[in-house]
PDB file of N, CA, C and O in Angstrom:
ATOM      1  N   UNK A   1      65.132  71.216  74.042  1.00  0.00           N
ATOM      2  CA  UNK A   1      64.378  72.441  73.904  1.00  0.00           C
ATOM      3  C   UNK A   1      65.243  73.563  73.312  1.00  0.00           C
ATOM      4  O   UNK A   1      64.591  74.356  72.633  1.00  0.00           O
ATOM      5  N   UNK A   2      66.621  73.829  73.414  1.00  0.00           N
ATOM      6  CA  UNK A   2      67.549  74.543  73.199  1.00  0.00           C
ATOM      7  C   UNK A   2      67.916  74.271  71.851  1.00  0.00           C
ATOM      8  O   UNK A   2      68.788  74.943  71.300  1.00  0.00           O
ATOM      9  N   UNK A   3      67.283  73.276  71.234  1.00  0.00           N
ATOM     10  CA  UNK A   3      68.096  73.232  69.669  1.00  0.00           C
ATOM     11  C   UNK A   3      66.825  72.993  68.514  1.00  0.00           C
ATOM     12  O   UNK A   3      66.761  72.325  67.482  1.00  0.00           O
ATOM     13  N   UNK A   4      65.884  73.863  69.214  1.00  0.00           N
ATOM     14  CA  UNK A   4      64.974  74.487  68.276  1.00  0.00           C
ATOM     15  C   UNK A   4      64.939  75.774  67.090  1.00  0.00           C
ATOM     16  O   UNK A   4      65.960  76.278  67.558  1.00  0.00           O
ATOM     17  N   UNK A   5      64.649  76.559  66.126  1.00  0.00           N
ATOM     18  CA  UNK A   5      64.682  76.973  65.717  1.00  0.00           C
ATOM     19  C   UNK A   5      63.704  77.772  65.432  1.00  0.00           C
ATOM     20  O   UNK A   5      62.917  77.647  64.493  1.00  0.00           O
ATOM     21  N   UNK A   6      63.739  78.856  66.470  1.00  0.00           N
ATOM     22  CA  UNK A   6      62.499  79.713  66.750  1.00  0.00           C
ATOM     23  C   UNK A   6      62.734  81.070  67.401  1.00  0.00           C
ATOM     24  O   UNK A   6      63.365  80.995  68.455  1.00  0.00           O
ATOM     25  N   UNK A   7      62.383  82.259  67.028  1.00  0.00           N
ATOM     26  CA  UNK A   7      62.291  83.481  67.477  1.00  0.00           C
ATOM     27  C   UNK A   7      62.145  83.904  68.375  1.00  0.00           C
ATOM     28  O   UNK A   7      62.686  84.918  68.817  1.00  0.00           O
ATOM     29  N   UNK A   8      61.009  82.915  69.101  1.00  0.00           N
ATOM     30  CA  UNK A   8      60.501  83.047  70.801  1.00  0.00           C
ATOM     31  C   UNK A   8      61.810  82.662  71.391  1.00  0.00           C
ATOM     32  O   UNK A   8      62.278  83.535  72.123  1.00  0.00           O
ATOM     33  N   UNK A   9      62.546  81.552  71.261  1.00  0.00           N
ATOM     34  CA  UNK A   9      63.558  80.738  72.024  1.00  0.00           C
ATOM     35  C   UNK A   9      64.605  81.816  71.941  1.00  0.00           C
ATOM     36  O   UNK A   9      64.844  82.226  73.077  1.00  0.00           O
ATOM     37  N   UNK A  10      65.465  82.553  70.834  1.00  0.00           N
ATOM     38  CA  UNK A  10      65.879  83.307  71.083  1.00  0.00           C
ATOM     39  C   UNK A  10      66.173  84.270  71.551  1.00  0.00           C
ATOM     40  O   UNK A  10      67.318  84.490  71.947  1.00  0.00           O
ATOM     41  N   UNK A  11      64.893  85.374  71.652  1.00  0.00           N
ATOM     42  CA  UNK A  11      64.896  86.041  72.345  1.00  0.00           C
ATOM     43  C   UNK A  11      64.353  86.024  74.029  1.00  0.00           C
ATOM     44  O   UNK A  11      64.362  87.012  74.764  1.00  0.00           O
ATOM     45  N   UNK A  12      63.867  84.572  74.429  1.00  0.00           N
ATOM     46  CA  UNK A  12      64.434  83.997  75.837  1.00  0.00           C
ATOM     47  C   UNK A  12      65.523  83.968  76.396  1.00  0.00           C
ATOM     48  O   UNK A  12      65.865  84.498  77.453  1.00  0.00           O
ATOM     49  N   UNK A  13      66.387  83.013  75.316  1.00  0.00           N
ATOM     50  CA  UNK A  13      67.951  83.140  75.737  1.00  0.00           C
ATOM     51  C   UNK A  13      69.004  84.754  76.079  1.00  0.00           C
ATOM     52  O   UNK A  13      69.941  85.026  76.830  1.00  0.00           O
ATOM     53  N   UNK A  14      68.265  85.433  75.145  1.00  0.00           N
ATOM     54  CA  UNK A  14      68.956  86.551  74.926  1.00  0.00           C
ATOM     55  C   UNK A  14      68.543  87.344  75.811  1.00  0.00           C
ATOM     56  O   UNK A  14      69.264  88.250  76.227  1.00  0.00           O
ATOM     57  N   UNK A  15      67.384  87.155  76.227  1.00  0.00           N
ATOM     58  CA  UNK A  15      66.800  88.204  77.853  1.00  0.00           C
ATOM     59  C   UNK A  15      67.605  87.505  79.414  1.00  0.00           C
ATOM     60  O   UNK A  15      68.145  88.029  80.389  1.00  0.00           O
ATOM     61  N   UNK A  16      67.305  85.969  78.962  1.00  0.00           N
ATOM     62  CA  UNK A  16      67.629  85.711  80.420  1.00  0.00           C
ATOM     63  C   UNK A  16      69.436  85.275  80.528  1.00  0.00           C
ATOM     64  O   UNK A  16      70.050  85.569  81.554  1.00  0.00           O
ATOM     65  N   UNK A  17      69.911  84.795  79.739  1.00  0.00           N
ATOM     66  CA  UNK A  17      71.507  84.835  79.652  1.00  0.00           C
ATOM     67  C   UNK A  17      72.616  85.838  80.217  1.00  0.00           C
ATOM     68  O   UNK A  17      73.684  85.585  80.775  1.00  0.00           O
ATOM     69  N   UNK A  18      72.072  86.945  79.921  1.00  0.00           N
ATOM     70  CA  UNK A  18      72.444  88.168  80.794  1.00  0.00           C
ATOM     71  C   UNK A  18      72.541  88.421  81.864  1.00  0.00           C
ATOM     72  O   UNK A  18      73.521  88.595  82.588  1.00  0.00           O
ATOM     73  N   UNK A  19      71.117  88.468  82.082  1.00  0.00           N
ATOM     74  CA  UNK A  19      70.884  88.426  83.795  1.00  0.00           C
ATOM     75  C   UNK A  19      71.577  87.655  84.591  1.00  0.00           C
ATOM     76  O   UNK A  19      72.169  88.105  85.572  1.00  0.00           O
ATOM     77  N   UNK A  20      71.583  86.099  84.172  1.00  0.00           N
ATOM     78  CA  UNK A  20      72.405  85.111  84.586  1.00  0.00           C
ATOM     79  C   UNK A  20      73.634  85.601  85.074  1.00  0.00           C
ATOM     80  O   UNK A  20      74.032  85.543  86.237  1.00  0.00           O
ATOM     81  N   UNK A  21      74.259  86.137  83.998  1.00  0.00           N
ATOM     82  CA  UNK A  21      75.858  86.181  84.003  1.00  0.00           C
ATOM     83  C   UNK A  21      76.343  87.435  84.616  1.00  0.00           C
ATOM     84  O   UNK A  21      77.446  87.555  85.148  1.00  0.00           O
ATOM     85  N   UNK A  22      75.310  88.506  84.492  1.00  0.00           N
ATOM     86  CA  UNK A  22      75.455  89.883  85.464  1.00  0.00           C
ATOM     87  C   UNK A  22      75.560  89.366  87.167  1.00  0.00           C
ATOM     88  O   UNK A  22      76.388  89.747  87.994  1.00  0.00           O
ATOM     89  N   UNK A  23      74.278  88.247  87.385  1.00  0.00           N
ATOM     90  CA  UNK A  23      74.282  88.020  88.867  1.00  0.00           C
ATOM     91  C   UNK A  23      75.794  87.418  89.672  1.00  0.00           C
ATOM     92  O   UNK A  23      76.174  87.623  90.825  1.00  0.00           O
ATOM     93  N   UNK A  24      76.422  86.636  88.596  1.00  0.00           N
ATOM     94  CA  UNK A  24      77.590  85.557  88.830  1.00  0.00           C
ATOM     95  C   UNK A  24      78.693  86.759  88.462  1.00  0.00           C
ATOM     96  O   UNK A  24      79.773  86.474  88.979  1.00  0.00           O
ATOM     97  N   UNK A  25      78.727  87.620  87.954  1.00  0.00           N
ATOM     98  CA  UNK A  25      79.469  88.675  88.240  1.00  0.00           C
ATOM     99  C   UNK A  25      79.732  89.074  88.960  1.00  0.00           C
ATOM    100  O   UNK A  25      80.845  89.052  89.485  1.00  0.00           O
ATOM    101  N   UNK A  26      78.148  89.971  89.486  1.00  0.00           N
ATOM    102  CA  UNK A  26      78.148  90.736  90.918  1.00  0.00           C
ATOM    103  C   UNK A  26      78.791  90.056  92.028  1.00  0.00           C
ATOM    104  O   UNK A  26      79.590  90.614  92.780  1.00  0.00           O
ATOM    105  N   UNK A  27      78.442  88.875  92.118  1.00  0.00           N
ATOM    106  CA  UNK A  27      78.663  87.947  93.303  1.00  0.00           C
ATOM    107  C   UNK A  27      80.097  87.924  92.983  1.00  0.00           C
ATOM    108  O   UNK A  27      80.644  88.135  94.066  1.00  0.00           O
ATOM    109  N   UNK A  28      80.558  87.852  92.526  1.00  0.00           N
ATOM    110  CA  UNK A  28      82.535  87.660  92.535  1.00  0.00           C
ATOM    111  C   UNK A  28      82.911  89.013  92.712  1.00  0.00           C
ATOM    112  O   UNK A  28      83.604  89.475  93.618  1.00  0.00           O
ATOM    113  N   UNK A  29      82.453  89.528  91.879  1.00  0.00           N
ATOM    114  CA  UNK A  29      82.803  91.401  92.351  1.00  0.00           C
ATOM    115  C   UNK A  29      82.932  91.538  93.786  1.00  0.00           C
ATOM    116  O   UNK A  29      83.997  91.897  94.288  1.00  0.00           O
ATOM    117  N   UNK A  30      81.601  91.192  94.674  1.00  0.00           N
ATOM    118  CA  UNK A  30      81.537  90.951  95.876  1.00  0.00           C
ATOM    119  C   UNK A  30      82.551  90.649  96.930  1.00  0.00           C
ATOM    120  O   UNK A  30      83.026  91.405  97.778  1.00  0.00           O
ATOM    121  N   UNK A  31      82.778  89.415  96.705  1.00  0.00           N
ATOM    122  CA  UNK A  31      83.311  88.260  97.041  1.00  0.00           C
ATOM    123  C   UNK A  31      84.864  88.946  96.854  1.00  0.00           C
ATOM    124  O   UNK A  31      85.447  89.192  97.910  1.00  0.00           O
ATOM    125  N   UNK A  32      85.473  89.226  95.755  1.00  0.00           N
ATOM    126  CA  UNK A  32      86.731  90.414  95.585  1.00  0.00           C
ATOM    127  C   UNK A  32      86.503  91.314  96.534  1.00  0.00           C
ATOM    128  O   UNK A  32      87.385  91.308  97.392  1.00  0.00           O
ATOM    129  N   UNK A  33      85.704  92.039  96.694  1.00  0.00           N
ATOM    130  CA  UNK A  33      85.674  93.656  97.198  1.00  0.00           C
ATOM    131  C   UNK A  33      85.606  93.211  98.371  1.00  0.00           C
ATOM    132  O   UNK A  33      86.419  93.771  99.106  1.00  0.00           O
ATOM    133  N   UNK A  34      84.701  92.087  99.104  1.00  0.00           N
ATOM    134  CA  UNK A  34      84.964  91.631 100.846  1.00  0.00           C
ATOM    135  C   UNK A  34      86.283  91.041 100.993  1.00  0.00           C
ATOM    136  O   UNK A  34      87.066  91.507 101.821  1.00  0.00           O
ATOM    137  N   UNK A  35      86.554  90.176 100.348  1.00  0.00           N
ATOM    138  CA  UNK A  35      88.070  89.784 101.222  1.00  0.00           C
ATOM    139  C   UNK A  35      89.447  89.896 100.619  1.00  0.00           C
ATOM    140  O   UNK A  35      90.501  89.522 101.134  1.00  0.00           O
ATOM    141  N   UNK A  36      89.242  90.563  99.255  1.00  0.00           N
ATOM    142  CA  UNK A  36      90.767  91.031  99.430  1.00  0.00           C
ATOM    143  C   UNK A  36      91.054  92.528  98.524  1.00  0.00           C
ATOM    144  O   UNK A  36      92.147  92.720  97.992  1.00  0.00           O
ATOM    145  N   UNK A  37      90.166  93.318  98.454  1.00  0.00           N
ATOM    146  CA  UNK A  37      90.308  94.722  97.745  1.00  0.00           C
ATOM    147  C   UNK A  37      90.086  96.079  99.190  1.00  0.00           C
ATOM    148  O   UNK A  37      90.629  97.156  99.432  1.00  0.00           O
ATOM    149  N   UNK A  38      89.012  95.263  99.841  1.00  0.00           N
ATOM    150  CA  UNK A  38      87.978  96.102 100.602  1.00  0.00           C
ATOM    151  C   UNK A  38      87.641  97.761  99.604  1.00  0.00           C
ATOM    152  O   UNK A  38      87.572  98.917 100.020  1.00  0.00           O
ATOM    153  N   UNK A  39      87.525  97.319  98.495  1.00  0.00           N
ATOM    154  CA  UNK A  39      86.920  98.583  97.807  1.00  0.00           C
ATOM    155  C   UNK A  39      86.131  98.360  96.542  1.00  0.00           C
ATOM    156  O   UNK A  39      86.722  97.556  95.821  1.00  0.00           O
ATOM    157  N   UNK A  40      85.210  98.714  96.120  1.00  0.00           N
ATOM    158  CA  UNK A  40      84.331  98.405  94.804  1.00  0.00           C
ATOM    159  C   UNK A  40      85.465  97.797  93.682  1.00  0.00           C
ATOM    160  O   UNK A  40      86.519  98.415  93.533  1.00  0.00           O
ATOM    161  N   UNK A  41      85.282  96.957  93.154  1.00  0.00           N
ATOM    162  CA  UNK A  41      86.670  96.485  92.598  1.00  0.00           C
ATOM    163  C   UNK A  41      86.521  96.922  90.583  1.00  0.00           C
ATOM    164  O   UNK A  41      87.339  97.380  89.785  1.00  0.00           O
ATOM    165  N   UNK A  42      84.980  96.456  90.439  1.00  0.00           N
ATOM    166  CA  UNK A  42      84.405  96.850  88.972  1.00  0.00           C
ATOM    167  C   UNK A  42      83.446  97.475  89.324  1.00  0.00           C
ATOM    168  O   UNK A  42      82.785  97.068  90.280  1.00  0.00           O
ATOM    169  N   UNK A  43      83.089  98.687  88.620  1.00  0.00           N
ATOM    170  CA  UNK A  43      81.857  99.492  88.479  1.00  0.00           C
ATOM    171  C   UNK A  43      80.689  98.458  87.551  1.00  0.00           C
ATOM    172  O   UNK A  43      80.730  97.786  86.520  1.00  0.00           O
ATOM    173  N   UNK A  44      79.762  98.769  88.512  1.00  0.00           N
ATOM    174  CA  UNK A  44      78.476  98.336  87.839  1.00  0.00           C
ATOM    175  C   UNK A  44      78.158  98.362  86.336  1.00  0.00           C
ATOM    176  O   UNK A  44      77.635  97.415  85.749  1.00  0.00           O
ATOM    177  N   UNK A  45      78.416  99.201  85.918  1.00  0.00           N
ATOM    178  CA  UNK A  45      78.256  99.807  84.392  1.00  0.00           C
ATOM    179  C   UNK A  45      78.868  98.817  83.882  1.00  0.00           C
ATOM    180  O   UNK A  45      78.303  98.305  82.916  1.00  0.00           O
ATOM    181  N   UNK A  46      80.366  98.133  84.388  1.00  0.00           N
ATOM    182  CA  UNK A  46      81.499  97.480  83.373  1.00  0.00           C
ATOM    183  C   UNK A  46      80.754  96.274  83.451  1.00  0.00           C
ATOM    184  O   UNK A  46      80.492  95.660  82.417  1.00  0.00           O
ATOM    185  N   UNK A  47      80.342  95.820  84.691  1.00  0.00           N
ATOM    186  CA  UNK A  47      79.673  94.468  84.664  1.00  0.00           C
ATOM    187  C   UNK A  47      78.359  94.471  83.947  1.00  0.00           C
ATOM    188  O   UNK A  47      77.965  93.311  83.826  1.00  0.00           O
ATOM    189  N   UNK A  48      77.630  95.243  83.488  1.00  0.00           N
ATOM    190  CA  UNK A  48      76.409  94.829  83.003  1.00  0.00           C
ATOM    191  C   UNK A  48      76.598  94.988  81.553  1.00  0.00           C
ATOM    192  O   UNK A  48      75.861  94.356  80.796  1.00  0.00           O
ATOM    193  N   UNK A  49      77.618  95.860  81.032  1.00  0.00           N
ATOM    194  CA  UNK A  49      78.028  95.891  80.122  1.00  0.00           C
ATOM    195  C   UNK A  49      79.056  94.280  79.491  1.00  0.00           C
ATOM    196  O   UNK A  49      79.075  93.864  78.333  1.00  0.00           O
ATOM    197  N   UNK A  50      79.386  94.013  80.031  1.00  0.00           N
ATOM    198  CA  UNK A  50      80.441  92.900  79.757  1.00  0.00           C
ATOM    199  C   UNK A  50      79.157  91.866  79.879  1.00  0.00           C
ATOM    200  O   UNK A  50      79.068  91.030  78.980  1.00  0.00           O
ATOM    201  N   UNK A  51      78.275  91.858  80.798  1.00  0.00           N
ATOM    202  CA  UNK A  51      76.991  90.473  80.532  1.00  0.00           C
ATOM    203  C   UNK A  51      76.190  90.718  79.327  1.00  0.00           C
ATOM    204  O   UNK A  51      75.379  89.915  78.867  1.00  0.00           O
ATOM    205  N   UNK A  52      76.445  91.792  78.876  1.00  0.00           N
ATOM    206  CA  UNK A  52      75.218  92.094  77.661  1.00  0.00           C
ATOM    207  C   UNK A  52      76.153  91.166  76.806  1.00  0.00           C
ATOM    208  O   UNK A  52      75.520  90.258  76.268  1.00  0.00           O
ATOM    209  N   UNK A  53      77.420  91.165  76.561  1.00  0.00           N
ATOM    210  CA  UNK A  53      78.441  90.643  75.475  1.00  0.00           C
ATOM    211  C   UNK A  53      78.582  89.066  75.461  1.00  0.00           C
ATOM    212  O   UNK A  53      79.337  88.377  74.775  1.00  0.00           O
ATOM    213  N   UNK A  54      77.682  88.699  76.374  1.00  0.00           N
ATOM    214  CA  UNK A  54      77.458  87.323  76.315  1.00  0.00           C
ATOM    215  C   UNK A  54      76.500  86.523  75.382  1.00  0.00           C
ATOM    216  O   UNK A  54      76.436  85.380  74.929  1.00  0.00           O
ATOM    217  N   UNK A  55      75.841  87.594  75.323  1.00  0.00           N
ATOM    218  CA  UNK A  55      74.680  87.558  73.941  1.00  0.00           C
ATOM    219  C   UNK A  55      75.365  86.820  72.895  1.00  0.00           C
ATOM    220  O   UNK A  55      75.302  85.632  72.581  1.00  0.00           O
ATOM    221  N   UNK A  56      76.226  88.069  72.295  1.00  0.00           N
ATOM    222  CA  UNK A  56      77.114  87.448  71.155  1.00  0.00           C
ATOM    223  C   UNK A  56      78.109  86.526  71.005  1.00  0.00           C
ATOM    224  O   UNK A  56      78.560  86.286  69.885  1.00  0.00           O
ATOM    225  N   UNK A  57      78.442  86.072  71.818  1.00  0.00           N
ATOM    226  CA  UNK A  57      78.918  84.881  72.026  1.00  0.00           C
ATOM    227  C   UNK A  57      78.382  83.908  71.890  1.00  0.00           C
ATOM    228  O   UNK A  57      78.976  83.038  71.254  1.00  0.00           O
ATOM    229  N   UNK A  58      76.715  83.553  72.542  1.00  0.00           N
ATOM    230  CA  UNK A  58      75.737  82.925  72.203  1.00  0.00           C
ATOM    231  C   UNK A  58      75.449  83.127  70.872  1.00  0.00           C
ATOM    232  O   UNK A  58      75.838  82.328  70.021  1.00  0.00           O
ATOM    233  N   UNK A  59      74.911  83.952  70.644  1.00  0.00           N
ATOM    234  CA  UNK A  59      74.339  84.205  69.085  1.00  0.00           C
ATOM    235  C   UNK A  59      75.209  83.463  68.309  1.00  0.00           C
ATOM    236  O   UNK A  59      74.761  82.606  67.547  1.00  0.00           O
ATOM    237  N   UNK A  60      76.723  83.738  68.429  1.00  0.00           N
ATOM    238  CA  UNK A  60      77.574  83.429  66.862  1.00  0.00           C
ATOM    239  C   UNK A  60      77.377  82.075  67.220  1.00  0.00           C
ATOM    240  O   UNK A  60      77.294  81.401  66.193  1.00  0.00           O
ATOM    241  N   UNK A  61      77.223  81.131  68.642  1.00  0.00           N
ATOM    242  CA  UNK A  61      77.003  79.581  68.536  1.00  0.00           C
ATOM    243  C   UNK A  61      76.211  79.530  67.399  1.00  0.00           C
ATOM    244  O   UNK A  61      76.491  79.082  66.287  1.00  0.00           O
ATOM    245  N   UNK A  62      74.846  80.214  67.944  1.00  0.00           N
ATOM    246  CA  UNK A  62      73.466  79.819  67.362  1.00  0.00           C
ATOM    247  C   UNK A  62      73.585  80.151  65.571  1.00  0.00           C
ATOM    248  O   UNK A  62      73.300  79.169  64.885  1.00  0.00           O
ATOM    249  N   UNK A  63      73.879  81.114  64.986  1.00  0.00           N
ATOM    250  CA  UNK A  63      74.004  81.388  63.765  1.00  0.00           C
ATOM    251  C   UNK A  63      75.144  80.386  63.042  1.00  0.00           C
ATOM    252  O   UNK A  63      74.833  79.720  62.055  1.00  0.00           O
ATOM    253  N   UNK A  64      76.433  80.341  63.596  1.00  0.00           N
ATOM    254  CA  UNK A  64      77.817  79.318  62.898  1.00  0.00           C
ATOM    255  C   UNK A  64      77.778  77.832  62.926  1.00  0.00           C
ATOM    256  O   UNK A  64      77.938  76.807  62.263  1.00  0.00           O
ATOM    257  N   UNK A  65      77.558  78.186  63.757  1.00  0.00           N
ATOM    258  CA  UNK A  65      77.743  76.541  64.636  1.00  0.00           C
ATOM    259  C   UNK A  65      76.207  75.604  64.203  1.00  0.00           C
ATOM    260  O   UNK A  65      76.240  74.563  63.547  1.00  0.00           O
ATOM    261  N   UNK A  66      74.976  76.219  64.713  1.00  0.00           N
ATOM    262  CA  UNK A  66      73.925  75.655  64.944  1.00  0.00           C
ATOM    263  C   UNK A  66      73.423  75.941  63.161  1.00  0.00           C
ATOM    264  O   UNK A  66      72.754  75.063  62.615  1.00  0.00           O
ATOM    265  N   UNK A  67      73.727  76.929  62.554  1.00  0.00           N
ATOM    266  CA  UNK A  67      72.603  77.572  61.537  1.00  0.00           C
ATOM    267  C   UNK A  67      71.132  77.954  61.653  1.00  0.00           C
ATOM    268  O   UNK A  67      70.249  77.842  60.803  1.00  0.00           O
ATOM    269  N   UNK A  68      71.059  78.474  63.008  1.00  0.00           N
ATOM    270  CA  UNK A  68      69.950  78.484  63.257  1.00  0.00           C
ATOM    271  C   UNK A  68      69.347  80.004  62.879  1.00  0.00           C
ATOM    272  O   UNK A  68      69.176  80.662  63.905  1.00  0.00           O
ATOM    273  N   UNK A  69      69.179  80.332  62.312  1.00  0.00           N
ATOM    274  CA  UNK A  69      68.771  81.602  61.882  1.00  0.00           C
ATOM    275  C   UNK A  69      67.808  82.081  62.876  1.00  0.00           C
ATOM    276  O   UNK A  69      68.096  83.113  63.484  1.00  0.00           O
ATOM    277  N   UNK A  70      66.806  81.535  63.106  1.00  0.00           N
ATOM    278  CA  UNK A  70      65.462  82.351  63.568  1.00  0.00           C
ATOM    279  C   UNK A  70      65.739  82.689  65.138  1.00  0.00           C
ATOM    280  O   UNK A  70      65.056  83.534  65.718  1.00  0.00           O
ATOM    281  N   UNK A  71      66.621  82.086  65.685  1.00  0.00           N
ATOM    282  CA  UNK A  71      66.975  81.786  67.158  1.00  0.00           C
ATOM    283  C   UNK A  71      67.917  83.281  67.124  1.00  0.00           C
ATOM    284  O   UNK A  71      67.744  84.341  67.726  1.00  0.00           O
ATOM    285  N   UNK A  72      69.098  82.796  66.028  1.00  0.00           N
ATOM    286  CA  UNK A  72      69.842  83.936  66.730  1.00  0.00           C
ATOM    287  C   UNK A  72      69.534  85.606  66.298  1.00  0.00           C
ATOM    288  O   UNK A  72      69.752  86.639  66.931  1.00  0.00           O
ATOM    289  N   UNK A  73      69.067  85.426  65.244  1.00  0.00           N
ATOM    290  CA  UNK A  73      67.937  86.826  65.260  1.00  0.00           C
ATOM    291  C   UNK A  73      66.865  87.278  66.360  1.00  0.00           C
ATOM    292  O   UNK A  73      66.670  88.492  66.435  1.00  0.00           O
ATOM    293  N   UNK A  74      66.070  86.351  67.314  1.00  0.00           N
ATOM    294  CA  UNK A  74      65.662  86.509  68.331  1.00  0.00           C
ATOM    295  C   UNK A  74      66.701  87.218  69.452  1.00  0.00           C
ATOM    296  O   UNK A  74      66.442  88.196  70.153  1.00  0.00           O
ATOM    297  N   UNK A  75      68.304  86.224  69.409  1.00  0.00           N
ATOM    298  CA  UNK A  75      69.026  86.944  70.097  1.00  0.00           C
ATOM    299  C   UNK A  75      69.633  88.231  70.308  1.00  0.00           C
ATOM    300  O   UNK A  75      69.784  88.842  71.366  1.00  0.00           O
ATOM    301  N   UNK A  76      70.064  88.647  68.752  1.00  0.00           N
ATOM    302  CA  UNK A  76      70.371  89.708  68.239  1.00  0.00           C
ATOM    303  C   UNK A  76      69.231  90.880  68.371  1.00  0.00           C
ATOM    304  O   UNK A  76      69.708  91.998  68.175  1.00  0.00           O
ATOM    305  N   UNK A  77      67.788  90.866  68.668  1.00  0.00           N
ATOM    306  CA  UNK A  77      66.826  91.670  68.721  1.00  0.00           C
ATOM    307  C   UNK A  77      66.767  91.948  69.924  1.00  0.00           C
ATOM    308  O   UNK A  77      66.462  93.124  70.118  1.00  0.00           O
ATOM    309  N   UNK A  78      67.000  91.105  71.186  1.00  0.00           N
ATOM    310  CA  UNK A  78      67.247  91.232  72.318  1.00  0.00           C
ATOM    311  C   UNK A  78      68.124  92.132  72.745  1.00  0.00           C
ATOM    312  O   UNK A  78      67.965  93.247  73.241  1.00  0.00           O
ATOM    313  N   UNK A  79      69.464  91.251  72.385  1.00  0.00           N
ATOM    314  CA  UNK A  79      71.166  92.361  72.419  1.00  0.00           C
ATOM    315  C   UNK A  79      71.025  93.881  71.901  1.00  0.00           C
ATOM    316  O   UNK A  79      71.642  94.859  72.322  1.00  0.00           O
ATOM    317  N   UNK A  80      70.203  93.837  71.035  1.00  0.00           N
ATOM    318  CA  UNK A  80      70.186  95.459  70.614  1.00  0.00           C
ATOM    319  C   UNK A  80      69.507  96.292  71.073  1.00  0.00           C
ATOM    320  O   UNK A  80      69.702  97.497  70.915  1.00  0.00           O
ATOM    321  N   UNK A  81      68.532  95.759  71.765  1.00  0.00           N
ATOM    322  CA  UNK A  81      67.544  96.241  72.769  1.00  0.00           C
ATOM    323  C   UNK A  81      68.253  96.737  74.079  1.00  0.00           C
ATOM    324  O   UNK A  81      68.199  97.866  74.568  1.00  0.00           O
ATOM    325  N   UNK A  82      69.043  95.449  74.612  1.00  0.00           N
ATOM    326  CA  UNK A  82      69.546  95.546  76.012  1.00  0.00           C
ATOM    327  C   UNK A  82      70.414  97.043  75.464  1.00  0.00           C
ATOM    328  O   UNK A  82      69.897  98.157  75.555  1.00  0.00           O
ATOM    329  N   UNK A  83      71.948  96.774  74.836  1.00  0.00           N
ATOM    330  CA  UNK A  83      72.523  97.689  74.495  1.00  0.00           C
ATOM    331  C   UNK A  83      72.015  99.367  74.025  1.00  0.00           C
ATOM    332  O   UNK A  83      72.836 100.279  74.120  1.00  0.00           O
ATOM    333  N   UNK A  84      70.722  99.610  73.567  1.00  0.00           N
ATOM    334  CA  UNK A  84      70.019 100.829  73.655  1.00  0.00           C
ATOM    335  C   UNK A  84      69.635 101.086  74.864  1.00  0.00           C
ATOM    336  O   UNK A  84      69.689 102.267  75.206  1.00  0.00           O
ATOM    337  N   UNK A  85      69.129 100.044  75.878  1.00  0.00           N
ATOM    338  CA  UNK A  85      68.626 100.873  77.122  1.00  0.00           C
ATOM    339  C   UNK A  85      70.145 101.314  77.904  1.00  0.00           C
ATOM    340  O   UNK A  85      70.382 102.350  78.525  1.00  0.00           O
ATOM    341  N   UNK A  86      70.752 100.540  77.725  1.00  0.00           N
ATOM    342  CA  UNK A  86      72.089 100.707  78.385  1.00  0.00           C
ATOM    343  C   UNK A  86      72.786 102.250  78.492  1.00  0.00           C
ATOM    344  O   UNK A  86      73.166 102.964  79.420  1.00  0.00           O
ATOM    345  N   UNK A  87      72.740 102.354  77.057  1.00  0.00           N
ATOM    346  CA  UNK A  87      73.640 103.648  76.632  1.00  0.00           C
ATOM    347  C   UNK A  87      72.202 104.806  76.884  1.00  0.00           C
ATOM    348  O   UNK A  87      72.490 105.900  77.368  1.00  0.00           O
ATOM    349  N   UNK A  88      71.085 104.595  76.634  1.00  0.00           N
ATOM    350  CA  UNK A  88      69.745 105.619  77.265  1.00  0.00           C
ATOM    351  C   UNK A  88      70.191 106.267  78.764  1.00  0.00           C
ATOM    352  O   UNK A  88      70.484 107.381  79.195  1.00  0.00           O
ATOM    353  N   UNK A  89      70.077 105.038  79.238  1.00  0.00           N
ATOM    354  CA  UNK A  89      70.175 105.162  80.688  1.00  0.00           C
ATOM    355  C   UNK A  89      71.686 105.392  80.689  1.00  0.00           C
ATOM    356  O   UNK A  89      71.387 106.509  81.111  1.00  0.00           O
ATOM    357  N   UNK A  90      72.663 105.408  80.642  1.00  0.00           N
ATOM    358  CA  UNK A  90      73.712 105.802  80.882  1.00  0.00           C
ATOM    359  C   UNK A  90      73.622 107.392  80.425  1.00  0.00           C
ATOM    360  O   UNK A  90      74.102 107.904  81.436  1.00  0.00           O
ATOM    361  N   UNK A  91      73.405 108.163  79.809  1.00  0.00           N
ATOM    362  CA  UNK A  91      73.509 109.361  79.125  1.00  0.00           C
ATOM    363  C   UNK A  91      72.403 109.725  80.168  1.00  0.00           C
ATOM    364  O   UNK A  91      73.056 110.639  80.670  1.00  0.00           O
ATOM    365  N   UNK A  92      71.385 109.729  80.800  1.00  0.00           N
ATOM    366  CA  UNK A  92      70.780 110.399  81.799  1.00  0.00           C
ATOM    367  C   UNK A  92      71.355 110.622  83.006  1.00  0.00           C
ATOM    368  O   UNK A  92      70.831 111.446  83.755  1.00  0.00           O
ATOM    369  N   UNK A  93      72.566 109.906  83.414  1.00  0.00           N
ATOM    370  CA  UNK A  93      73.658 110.012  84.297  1.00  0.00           C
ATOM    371  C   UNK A  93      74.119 111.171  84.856  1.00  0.00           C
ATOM    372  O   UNK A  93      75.085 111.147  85.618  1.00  0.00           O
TER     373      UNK A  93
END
């Protein structure tokens, strides 16, 4: 299903990949800050920021590697999306 070449698929990957990797963040952040920091160890901001960058990592698979054009343009429409709400919502801060 993953080595299709489609717009929808991309911008799946590119919505839910994130999330993924923000949650497996948090949870180690956690996991740091309970047993051996006892203090917030990364700010939220750095972690959701650093999961958005997983995108492109994906993407350059999907575009270099795969040639998949339509996929990683799905991804890239995603990533630029995430990254605008990011910096939105950060500047209302």
């Amino acid at each position: 299903m993953l080595s299709r070449d489609s717009f929808p698929l991309g911008a799946l990957i590119g919505a839910i990949a994130p999330g993924i990797f923000l949650g497996i963040l948090y949870l180690i952040n956690l996991l740091i800050e309970k047993f051996i920091v006892h203090q917030l160890y990364i700010r939220l901001n750095s972690l959701v920021l650093v999961s958005i960058t997983l995108d492109l990592i994906i993407m350059r698979y999907y575009f270099v590697k795969l040639k998949y054009d339509r996929t990683g343009r799905g991804i890239l429409v995603v990533t630029f999306i995430y990254m605008m709400l990011f910096f939105i919502l950060l500047a209302k801060r």
